[in-house]
ZADOFI-792324 format. One record per atom (N, C-alpha, C): residue in one letter; x, y, z. Coordinates in steps of 0.2 Angstrom, whole numbers, padded with zeros to 4 digits, always signed. Layout:
% residues N
AXYZ...
END
This chain:
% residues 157
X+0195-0038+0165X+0194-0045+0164X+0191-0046+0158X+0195-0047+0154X+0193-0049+0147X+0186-0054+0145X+0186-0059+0151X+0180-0064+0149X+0174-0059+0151X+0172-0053+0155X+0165-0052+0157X+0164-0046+0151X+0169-0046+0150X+0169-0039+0142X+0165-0046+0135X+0169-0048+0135X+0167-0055+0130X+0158-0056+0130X+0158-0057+0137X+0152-0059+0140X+0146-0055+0138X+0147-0049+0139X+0143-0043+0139X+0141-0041+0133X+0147-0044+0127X+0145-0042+0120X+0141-0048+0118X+0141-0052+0119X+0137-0058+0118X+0129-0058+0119X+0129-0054+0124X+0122-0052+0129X+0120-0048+0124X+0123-0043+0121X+0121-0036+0120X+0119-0041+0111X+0120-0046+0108X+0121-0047+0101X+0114-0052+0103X+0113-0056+0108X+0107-0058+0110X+0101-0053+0110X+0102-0048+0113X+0098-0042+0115X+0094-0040+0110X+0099-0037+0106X+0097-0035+0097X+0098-0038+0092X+0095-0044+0089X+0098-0047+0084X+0096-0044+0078X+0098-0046+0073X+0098-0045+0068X+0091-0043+0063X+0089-0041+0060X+0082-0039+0057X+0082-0048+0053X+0075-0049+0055X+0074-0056+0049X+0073-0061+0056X+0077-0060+0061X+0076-0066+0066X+0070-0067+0067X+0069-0073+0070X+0061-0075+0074X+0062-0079+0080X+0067-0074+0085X+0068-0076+0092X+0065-0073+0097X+0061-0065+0097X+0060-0062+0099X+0055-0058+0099X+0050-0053+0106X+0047-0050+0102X+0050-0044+0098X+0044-0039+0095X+0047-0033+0090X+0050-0029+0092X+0050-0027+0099X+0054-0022+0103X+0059-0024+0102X+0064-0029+0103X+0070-0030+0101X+0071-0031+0096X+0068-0033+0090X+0069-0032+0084X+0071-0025+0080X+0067-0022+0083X+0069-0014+0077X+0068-0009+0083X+0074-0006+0080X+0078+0000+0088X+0070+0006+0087X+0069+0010+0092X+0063+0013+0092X+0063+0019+0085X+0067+0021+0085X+0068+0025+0081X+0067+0024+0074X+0066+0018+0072X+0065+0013+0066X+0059+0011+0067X+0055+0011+0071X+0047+0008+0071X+0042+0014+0066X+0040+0011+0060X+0036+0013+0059X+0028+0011+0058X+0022+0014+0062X+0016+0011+0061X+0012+0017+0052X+0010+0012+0050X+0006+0016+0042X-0003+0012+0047X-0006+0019+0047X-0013+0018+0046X-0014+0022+0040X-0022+0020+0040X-0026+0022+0034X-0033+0022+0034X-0037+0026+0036X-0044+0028+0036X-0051+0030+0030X-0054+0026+0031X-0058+0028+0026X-0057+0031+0019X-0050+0025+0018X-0050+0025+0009X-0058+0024+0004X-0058+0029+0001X-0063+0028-0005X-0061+0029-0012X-0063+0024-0018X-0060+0027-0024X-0063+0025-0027X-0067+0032-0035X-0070+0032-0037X-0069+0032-0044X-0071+0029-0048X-0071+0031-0056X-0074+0033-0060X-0073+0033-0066X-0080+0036-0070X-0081+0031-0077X-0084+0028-0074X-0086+0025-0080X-0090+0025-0087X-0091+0027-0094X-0095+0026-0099X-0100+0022-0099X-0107+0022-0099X-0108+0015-0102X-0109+0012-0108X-0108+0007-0109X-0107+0004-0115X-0114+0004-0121X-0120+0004-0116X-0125+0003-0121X-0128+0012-0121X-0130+0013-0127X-0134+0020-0128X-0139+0022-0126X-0144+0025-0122X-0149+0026-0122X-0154+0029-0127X-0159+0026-0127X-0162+0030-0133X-0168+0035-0129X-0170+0039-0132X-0179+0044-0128X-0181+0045-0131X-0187+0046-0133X-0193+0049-0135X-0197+0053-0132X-0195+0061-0135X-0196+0067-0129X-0200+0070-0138X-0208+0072-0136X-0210+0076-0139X-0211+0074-0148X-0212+0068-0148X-0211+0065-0155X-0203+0064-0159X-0199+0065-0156X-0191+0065-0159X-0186+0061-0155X-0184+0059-0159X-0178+0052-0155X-0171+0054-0153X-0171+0054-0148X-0162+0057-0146X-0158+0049-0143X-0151+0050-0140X-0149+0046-0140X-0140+0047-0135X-0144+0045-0130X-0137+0050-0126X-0133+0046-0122X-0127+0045-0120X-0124+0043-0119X-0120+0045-0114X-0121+0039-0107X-0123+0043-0102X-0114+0039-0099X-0112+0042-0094X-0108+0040-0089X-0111+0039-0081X-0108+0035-0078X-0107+0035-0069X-0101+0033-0066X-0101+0036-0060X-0096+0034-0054X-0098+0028-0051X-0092+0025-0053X-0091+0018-0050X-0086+0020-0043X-0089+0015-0039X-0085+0014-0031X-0082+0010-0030X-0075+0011-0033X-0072+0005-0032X-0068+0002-0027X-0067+0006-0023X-0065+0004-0013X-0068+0009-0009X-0073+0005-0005X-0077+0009+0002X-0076+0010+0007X-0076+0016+0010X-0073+0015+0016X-0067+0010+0020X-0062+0011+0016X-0056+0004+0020X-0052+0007+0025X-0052+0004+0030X-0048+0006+0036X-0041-0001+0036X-0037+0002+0039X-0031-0003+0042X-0026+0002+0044X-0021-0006+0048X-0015-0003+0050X-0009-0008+0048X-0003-0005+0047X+0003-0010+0048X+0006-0009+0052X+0008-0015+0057X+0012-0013+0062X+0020-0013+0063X+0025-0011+0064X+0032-0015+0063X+0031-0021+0065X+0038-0025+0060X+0039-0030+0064X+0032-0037+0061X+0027-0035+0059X+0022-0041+0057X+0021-0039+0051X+0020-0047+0046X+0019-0047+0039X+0010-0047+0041X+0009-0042+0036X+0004-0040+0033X+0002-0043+0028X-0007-0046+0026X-0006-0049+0019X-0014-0047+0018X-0013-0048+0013X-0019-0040+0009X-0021-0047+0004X-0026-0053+0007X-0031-0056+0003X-0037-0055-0002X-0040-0057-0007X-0043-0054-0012X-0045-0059-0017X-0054-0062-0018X-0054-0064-0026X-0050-0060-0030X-0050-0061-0038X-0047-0058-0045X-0053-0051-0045X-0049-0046-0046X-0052-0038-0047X-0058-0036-0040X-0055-0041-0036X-0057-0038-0026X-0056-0030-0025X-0049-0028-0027X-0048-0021-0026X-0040-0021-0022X-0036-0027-0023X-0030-0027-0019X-0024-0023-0021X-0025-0022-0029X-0018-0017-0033X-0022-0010-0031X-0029-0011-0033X-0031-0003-0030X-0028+0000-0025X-0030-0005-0018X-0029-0001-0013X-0021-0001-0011X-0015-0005-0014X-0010-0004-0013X-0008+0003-0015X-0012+0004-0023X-0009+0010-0026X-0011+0017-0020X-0016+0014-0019X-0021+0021-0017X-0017+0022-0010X-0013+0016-0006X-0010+0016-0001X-0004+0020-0001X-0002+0022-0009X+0004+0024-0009X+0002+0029-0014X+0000+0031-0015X-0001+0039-0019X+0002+0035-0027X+0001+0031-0029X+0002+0027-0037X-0005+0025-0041X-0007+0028-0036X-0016+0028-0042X-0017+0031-0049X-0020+0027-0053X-0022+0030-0061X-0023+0038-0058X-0023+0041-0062X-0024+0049-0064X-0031+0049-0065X-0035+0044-0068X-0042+0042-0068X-0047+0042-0064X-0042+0038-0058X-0047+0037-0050X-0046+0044-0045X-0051+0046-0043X-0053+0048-0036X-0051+0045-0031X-0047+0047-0028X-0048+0046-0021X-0049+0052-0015X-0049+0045-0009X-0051+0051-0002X-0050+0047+0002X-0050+0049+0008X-0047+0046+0015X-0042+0048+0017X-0037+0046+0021X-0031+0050+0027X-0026+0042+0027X-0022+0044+0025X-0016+0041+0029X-0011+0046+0033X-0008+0039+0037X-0004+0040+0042X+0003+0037+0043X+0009+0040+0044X+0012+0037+0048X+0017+0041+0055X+0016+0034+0060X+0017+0036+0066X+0012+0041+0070X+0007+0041+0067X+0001+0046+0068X+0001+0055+0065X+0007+0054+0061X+0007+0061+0057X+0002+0059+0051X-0001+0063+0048X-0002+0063+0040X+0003+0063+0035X+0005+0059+0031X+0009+0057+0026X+0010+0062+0020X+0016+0064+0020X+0018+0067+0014X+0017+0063+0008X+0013+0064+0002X+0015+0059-0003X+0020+0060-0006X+0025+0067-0007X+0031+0065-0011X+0036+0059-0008X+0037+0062-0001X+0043+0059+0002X+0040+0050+0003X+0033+0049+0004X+0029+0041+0004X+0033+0038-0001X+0033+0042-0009X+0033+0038-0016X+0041+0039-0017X+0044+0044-0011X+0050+0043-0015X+0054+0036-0008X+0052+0036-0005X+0056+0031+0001X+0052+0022+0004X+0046+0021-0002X+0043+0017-0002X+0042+0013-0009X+0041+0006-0009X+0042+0003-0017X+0038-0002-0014X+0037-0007-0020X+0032-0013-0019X+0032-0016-0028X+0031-0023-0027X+0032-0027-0035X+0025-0027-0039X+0025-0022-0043X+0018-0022-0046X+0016-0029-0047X+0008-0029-0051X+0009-0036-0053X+0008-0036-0060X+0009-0029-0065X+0009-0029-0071X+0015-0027-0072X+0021-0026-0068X+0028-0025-0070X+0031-0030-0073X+0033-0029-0077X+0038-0034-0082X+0045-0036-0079X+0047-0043-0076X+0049-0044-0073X+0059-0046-0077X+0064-0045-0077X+0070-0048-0078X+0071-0053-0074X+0071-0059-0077X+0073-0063-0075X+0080-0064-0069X+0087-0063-0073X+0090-0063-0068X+0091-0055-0064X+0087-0053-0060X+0087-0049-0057X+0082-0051-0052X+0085-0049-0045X+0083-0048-0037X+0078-0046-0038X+0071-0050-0030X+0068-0042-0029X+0072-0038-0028X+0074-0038-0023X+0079-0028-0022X+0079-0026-0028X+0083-0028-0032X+0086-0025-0038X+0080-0022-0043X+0074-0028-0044X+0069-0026-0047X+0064-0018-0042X+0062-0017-0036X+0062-0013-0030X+0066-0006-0032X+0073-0008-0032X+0078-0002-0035X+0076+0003-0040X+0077+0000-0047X+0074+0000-0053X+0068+0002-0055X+0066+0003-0051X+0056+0002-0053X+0054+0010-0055
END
């Protein structure tokens, strides 16, 4: 019976729809094998920063003048998770820490900064070659082509 075969594919194309729907929950959306959860534990990033002004001392009758550095903290302990299936949005005043932690989220960090912490995905620890080679995002000091796609720009990068 041709109508209940018809029928069945109908069900089956309601069942799993297409990625991008918003008819369903995420179990239907993305087959199991395709779910990936990214957590992230007690990121911390550090820097070294110069200071700008000299100090002077007076040790012993003689004037010295030394110029000192410190470790700036630039992200404290940040914990998260992303789930499949839900847009995630990473808010922030201007220099809050949001390209930081995106780098640091992906192994794209300055050679400059220190990091530490664990990520995860699906509960394993994260390769960072395989992260940086199967994972992209739109800077925001990338120079953008005009006519060019995100994808295209993503591809490219």
């Amino acid at each position: 019976d041709d109508s209940s075969e018809s029928l069945s594919l109908q069900l089956d194309v309601i069942r799993n729809p297409v990625y991008g729907c918003d008819n369903g929950p995420t179990s239907k959306l993305i087959p199991p094998s395709e779910r990936i959860t990214y957590t992230w534990n007690n990121i911390n990033v550090f820097t070294i920063t110069k200071e700008k002004h000299k100090r002077r001392y007076i040790c012993c009758g003689q004037r010295s003048t030394v110029e000192g550095s410190q470790r700036k903290h630039i992200l404290k302990n940040v914990c998260g998770i992303a789930r499949p299936g839900e847009l995630l949005a990473i808010l922030g005043s201007s220099g809050a820490g949001k390209s930081t932690l995106l780098n640091a989220l992906t192994f794209r960090a300055a050679k400059t900064l220190t990091l530490s912490g664990t990520r995860y995905v699906n509960g394993s620890p994260v390769n960072p070659k395989l992260l940086t080679c199967r994972s992209a995002y739109v800077r925001q000091d990338d120079l953008f082509i005009g006519n060019l796609t995100v994808r295209e720009h993503l591809v490219f990068q």
